[in-house]
N, CA, C, O and CB atoms as a CASP TS submission, in Angstrom:
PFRMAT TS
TARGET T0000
AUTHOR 0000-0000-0000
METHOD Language model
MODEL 1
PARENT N/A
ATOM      1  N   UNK     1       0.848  -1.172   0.000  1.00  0.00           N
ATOM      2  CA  UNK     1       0.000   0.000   0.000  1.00  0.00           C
ATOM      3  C   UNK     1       0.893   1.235   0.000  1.00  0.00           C
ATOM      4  O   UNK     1       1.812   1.492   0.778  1.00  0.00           O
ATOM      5  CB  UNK     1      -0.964  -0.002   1.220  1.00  0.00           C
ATOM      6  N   UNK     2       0.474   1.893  -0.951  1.00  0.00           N
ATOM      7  CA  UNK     2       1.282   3.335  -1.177  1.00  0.00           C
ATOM      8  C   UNK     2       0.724   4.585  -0.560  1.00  0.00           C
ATOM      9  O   UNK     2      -0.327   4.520   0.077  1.00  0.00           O
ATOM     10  CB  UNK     2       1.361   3.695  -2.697  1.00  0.00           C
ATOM     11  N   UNK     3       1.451   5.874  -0.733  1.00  0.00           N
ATOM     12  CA  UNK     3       0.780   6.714  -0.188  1.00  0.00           C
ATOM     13  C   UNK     3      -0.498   7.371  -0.895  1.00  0.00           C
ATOM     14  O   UNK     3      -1.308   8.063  -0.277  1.00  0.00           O
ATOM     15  CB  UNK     3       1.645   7.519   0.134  1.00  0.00           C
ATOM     16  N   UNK     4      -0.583   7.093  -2.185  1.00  0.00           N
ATOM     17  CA  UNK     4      -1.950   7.301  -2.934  1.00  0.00           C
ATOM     18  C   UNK     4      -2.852   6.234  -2.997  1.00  0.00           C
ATOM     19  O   UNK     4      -3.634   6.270  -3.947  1.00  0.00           O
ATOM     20  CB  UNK     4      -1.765   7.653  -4.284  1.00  0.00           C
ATOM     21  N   UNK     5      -2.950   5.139  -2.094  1.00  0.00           N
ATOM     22  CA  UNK     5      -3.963   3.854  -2.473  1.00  0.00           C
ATOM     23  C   UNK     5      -4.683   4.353  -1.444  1.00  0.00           C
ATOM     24  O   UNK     5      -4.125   5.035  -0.584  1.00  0.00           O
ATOM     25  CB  UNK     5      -3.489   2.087  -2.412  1.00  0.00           C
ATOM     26  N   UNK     6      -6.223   4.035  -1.392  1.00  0.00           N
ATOM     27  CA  UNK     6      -6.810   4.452  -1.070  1.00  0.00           C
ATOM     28  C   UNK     6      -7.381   2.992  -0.129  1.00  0.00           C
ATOM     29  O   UNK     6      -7.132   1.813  -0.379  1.00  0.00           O
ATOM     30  CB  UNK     6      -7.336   5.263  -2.034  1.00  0.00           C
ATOM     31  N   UNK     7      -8.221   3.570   1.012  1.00  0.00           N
ATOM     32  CA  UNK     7      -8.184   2.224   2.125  1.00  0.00           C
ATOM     33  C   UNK     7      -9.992   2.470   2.255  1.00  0.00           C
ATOM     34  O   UNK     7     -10.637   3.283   1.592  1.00  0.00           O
ATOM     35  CB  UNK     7      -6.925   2.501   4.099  1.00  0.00           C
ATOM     36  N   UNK     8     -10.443   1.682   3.118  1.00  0.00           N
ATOM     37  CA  UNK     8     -11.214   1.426   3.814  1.00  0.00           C
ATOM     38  C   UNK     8     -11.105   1.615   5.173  1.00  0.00           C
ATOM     39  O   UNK     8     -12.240   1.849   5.588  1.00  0.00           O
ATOM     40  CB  UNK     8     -11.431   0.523   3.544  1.00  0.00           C
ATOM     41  N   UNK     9     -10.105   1.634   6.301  1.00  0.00           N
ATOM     42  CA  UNK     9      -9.923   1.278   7.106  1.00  0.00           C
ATOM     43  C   UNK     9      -9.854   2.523   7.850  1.00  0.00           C
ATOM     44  O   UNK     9      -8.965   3.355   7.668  1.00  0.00           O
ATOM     45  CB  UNK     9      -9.119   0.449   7.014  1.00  0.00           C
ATOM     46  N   UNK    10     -10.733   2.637   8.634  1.00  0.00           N
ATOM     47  CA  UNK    10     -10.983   3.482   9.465  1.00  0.00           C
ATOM     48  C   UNK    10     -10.019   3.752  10.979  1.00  0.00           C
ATOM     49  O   UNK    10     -10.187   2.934  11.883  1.00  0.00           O
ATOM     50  CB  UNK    10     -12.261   3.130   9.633  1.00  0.00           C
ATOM     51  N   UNK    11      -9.051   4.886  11.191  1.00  0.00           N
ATOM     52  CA  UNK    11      -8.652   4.811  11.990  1.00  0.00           C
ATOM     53  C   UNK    11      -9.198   6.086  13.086  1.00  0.00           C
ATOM     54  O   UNK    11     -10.090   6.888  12.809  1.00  0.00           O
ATOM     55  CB  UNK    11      -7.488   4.589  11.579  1.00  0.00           C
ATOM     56  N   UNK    12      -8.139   6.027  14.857  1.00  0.00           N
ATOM     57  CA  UNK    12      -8.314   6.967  15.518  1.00  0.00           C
ATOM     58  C   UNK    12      -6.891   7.729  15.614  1.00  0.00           C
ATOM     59  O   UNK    12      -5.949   6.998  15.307  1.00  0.00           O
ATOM     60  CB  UNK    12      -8.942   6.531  16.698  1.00  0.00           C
ATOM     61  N   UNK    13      -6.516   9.150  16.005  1.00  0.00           N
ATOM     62  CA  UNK    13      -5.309   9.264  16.126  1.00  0.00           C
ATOM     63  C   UNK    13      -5.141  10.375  17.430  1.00  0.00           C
ATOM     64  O   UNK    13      -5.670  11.422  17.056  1.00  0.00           O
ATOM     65  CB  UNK    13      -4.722   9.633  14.720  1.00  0.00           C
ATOM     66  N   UNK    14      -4.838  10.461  18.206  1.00  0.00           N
ATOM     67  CA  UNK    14      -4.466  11.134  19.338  1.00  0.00           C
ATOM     68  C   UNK    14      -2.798  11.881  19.507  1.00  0.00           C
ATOM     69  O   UNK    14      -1.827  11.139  19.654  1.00  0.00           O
ATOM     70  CB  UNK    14      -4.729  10.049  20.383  1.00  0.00           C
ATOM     71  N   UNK    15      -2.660  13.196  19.470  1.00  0.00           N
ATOM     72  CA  UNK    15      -1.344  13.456  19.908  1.00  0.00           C
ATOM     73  C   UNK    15      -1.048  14.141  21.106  1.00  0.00           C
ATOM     74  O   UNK    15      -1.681  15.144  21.436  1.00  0.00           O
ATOM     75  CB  UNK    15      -0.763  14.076  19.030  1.00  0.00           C
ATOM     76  N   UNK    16      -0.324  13.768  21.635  1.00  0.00           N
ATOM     77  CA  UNK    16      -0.060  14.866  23.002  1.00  0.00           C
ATOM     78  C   UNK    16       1.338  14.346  23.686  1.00  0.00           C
ATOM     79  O   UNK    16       2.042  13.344  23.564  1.00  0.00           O
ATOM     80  CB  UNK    16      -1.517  14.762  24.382  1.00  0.00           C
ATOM     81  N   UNK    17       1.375  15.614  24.512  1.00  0.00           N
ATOM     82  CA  UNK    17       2.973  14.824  25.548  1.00  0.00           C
ATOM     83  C   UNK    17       2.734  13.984  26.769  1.00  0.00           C
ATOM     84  O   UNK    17       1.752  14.033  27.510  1.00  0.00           O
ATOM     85  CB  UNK    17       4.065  16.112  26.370  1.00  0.00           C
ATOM     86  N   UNK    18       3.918  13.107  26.874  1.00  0.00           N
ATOM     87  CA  UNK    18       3.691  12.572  27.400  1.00  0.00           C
ATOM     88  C   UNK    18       5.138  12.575  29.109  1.00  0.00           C
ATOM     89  O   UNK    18       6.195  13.115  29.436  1.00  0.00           O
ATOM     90  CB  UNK    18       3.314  11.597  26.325  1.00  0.00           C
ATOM     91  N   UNK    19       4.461  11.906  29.457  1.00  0.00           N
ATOM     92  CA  UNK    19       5.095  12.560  31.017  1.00  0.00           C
ATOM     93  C   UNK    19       6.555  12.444  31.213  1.00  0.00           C
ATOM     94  O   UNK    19       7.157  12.692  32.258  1.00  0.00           O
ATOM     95  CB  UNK    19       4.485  11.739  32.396  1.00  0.00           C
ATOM     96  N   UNK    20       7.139  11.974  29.916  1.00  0.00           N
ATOM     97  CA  UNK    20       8.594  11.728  29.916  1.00  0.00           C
ATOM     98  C   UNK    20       9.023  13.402  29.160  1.00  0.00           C
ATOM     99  O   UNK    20      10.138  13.883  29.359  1.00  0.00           O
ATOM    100  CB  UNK    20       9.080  10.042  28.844  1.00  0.00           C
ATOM    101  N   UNK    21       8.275  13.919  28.558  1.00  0.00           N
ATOM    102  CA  UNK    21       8.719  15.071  27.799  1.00  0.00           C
ATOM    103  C   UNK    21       8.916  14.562  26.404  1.00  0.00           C
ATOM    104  O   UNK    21       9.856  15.157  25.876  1.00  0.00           O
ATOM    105  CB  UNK    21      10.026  15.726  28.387  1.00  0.00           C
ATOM    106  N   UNK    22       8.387  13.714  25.658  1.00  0.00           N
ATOM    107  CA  UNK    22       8.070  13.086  24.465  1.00  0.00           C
ATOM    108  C   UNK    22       7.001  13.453  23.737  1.00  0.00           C
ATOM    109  O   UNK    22       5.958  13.687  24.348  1.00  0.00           O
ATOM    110  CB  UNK    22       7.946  11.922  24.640  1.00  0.00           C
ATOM    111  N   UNK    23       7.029  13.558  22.541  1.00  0.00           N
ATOM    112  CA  UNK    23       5.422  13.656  22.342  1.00  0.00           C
ATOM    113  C   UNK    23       4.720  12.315  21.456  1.00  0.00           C
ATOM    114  O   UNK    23       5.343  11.603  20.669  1.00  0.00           O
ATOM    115  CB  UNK    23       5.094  15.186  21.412  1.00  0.00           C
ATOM    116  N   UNK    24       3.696  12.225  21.708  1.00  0.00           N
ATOM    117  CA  UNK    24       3.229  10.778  21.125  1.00  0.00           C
ATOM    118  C   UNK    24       2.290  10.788  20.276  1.00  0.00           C
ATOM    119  O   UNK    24       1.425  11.629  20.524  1.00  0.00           O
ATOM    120  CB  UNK    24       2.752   9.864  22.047  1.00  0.00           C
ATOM    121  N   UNK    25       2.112  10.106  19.268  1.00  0.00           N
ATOM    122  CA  UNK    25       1.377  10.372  17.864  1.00  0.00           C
ATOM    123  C   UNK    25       0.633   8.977  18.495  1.00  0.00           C
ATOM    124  O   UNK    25       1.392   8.107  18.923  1.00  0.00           O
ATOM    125  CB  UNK    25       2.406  10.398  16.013  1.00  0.00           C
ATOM    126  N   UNK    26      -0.401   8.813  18.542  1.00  0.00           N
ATOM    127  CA  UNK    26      -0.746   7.387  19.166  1.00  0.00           C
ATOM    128  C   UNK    26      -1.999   6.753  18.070  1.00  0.00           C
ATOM    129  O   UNK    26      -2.874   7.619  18.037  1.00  0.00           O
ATOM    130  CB  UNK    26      -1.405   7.595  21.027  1.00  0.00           C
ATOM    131  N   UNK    27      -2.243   6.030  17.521  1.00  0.00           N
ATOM    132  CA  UNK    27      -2.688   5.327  16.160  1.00  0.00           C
ATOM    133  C   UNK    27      -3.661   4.320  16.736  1.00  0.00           C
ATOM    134  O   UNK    27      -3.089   3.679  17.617  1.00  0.00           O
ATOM    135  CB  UNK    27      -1.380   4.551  15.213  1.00  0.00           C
ATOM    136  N   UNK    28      -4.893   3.948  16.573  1.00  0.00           N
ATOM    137  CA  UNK    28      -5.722   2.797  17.263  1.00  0.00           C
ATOM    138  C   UNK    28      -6.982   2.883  15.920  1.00  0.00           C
ATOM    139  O   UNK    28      -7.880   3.708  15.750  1.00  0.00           O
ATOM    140  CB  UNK    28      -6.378   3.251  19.269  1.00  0.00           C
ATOM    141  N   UNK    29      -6.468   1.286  14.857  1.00  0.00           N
ATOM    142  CA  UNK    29      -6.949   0.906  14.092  1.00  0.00           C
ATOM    143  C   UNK    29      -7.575  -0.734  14.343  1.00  0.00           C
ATOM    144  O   UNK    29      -6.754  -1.447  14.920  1.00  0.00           O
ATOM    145  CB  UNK    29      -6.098   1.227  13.200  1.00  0.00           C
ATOM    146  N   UNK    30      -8.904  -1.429  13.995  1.00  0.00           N
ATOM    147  CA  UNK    30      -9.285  -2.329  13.951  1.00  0.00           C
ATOM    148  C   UNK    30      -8.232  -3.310  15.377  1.00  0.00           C
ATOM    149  O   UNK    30      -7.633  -4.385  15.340  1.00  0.00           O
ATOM    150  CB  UNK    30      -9.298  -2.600  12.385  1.00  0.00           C
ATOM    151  N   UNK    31      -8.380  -2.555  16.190  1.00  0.00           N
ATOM    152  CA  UNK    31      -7.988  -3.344  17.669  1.00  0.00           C
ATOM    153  C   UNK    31      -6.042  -3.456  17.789  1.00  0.00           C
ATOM    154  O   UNK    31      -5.314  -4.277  18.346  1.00  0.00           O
ATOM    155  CB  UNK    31      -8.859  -5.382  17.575  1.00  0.00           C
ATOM    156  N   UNK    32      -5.825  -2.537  17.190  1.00  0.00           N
ATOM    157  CA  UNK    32      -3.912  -2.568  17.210  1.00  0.00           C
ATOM    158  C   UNK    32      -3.882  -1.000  17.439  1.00  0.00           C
ATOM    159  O   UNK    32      -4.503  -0.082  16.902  1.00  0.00           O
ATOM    160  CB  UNK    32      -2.818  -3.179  15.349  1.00  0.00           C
ATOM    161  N   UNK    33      -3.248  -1.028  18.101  1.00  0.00           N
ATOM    162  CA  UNK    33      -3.085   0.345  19.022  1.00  0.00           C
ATOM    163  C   UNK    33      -1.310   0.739  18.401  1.00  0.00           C
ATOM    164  O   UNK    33      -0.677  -0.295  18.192  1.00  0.00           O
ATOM    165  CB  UNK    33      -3.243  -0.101  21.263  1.00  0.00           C
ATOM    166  N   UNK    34      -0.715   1.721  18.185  1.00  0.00           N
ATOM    167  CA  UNK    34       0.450   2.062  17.775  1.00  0.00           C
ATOM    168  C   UNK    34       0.663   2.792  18.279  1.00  0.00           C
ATOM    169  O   UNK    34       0.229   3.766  17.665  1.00  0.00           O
ATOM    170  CB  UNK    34       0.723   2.255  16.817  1.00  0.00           C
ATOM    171  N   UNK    35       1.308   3.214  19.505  1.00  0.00           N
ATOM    172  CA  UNK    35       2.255   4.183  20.133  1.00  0.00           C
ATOM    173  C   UNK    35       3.591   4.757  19.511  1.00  0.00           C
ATOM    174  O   UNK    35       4.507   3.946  19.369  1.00  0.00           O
ATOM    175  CB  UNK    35       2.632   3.592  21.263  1.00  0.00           C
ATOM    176  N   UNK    36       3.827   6.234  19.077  1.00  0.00           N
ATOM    177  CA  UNK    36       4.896   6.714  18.560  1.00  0.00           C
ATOM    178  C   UNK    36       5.327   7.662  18.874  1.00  0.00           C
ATOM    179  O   UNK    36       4.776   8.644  18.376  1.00  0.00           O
ATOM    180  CB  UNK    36       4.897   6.799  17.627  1.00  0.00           C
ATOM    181  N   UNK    37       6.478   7.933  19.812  1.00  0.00           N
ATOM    182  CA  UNK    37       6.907   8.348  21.081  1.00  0.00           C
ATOM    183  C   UNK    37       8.466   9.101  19.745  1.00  0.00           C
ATOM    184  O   UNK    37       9.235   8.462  19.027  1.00  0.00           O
ATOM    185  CB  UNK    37       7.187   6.689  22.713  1.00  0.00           C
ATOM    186  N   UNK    38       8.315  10.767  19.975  1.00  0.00           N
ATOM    187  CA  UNK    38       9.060  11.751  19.397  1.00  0.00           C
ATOM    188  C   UNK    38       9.946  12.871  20.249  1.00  0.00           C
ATOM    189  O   UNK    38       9.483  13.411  21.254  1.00  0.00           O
ATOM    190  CB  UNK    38       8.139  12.374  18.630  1.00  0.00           C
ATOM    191  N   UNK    39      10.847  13.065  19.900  1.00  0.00           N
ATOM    192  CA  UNK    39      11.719  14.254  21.046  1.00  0.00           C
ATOM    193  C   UNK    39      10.404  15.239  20.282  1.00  0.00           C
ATOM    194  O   UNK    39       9.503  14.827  19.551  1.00  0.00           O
ATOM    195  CB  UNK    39      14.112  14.886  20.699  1.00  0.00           C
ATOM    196  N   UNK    40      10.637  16.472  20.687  1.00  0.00           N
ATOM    197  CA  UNK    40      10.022  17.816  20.553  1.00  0.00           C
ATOM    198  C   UNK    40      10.473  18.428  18.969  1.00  0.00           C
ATOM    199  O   UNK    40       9.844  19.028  18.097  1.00  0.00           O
ATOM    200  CB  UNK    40      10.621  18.853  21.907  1.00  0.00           C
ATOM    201  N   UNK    41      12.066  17.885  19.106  1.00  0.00           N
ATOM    202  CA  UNK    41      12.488  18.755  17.971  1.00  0.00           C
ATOM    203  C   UNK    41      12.555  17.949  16.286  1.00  0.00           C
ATOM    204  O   UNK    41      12.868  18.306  15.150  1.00  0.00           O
ATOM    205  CB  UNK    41      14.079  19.315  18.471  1.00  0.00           C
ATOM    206  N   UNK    42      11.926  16.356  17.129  1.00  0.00           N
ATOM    207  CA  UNK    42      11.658  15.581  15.581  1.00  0.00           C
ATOM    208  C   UNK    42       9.555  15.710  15.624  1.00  0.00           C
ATOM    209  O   UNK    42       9.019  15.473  14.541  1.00  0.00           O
ATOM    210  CB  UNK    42      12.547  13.168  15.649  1.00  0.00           C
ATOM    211  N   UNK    43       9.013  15.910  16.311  1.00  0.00           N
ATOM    212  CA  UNK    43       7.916  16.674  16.706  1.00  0.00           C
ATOM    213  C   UNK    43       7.175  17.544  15.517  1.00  0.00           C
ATOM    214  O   UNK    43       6.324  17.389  14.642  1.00  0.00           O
ATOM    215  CB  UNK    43       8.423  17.567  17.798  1.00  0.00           C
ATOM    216  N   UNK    44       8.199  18.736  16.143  1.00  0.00           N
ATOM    217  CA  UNK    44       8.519  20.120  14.979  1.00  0.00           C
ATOM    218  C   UNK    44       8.802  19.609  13.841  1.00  0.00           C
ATOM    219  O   UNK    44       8.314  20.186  12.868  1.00  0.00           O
ATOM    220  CB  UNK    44       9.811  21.163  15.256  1.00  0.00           C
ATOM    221  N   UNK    45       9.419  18.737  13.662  1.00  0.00           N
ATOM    222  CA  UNK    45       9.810  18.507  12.054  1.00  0.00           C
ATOM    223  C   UNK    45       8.430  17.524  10.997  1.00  0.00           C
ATOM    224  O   UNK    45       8.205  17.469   9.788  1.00  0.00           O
ATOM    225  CB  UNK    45      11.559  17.374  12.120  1.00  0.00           C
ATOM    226  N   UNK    46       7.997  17.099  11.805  1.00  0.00           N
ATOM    227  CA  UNK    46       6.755  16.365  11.395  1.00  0.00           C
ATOM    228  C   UNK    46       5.442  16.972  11.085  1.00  0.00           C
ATOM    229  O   UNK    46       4.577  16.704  10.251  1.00  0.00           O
ATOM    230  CB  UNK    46       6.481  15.530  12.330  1.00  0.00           C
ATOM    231  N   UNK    47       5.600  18.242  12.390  1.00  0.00           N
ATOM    232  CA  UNK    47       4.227  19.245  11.779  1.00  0.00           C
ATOM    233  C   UNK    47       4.849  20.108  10.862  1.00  0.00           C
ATOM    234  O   UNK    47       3.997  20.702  10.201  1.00  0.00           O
ATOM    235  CB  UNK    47       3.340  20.303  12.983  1.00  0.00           C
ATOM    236  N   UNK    48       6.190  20.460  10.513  1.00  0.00           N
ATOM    237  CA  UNK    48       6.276  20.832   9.045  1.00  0.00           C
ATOM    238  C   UNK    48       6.197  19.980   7.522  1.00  0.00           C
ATOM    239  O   UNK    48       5.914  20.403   6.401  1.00  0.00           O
ATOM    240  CB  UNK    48       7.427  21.359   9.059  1.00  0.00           C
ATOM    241  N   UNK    49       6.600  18.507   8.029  1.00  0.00           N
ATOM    242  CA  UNK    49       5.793  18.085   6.794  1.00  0.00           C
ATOM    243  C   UNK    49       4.185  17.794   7.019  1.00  0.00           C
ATOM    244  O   UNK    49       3.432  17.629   6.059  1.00  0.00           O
ATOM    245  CB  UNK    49       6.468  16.740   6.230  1.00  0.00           C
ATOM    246  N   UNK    50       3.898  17.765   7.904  1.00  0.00           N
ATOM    247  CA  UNK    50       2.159  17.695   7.788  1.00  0.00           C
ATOM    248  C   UNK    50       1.533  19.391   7.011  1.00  0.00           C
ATOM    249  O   UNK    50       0.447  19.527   6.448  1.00  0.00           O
ATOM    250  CB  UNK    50       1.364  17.483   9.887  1.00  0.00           C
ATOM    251  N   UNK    51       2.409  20.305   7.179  1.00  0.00           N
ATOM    252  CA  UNK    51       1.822  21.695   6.854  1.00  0.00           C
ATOM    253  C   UNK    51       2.029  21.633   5.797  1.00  0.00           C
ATOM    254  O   UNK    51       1.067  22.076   5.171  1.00  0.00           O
ATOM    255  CB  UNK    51       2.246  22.919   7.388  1.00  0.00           C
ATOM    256  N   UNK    52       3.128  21.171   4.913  1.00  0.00           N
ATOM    257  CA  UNK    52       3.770  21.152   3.463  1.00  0.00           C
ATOM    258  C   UNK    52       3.462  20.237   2.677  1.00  0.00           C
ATOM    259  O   UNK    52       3.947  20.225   1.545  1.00  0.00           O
ATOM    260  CB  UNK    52       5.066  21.081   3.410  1.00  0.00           C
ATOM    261  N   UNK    53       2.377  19.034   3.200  1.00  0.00           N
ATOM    262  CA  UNK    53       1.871  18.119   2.578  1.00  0.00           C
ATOM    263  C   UNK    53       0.714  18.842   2.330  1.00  0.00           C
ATOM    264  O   UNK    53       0.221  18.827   1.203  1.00  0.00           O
ATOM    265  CB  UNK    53       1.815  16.863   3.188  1.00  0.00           C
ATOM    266  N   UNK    54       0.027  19.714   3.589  1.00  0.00           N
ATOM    267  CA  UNK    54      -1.586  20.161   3.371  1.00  0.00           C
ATOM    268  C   UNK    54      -1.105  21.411   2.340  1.00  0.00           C
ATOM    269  O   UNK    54      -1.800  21.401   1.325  1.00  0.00           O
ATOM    270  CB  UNK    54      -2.654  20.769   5.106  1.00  0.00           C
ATOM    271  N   UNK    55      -0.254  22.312   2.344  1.00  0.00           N
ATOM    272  CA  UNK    55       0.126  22.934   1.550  1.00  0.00           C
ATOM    273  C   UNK    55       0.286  22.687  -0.286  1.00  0.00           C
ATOM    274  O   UNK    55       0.112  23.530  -1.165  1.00  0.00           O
ATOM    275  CB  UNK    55       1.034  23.088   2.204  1.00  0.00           C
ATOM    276  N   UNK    56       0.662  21.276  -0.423  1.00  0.00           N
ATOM    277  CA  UNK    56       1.137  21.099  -1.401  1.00  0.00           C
ATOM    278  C   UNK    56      -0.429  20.545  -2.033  1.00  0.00           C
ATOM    279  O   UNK    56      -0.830  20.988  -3.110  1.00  0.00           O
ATOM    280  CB  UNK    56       2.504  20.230  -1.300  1.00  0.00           C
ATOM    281  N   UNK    57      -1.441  19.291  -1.037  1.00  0.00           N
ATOM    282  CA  UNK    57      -2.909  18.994  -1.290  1.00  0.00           C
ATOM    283  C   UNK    57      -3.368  19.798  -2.134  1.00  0.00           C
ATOM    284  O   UNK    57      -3.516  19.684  -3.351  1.00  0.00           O
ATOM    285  CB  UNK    57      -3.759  19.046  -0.211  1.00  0.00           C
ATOM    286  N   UNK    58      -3.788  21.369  -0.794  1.00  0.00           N
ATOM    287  CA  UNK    58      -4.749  22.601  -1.443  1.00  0.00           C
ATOM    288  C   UNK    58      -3.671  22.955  -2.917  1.00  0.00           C
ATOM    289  O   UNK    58      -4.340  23.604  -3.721  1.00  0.00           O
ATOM    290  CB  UNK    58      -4.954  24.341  -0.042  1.00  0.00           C
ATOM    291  N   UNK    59      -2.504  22.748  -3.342  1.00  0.00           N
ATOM    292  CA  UNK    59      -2.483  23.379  -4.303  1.00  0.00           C
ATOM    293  C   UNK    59      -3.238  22.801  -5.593  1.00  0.00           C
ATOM    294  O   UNK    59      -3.819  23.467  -6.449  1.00  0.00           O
ATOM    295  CB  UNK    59      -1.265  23.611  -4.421  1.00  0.00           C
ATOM    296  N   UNK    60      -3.068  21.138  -5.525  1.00  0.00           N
ATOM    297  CA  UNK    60      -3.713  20.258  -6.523  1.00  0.00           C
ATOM    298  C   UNK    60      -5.185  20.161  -6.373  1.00  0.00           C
ATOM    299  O   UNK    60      -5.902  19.316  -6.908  1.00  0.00           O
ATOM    300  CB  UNK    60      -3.150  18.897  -6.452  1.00  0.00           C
ATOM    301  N   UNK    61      -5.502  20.984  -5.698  1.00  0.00           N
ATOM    302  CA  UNK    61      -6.814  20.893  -5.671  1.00  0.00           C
ATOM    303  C   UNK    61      -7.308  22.423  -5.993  1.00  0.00           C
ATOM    304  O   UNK    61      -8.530  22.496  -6.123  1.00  0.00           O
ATOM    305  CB  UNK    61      -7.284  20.267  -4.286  1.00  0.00           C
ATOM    306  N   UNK    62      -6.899  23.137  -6.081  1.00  0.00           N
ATOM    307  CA  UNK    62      -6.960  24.439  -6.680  1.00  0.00           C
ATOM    308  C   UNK    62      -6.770  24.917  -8.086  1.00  0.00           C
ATOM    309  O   UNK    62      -7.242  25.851  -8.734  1.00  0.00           O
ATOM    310  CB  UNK    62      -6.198  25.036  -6.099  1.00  0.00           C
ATOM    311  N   UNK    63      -5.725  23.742  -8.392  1.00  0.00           N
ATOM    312  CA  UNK    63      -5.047  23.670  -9.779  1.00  0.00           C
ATOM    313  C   UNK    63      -5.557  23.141 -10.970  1.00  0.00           C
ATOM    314  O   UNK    63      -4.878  23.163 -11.997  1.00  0.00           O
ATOM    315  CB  UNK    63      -4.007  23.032  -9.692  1.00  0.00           C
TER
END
């Protein structure tokens, strides 16, 4: 599965810190739970590609 195939599969996703000073992207699909535990400053780097992915979306969809 690629990043353009398209799913069925319904997920949940939760982020927040966590009491170590981590932050956690936490994933809970069809009963598998995925914990993904980030320093702050790989964190930051992830909501810039999440902004530059939604960035790059709205352009193909404008276009």
């Amino acid at each position: 599965m690629g990043i353009n195939t398209e799913s069925d599969i319904t997920a949940n996703i939760q982020i927040g810190p966590t009491d170590l000073g981590m932050v956690r992207i936490f994933v809970e699909a069809d009963g598998i739970e995925i914990p993904m535990d980030f320093d702050p400053e790989e964190a930051d780097e992830i909501a810039e590609e999440i902004k530059a992915a939604a960035i790059a979306a709205r352009a193909l969809k404008t276009g």
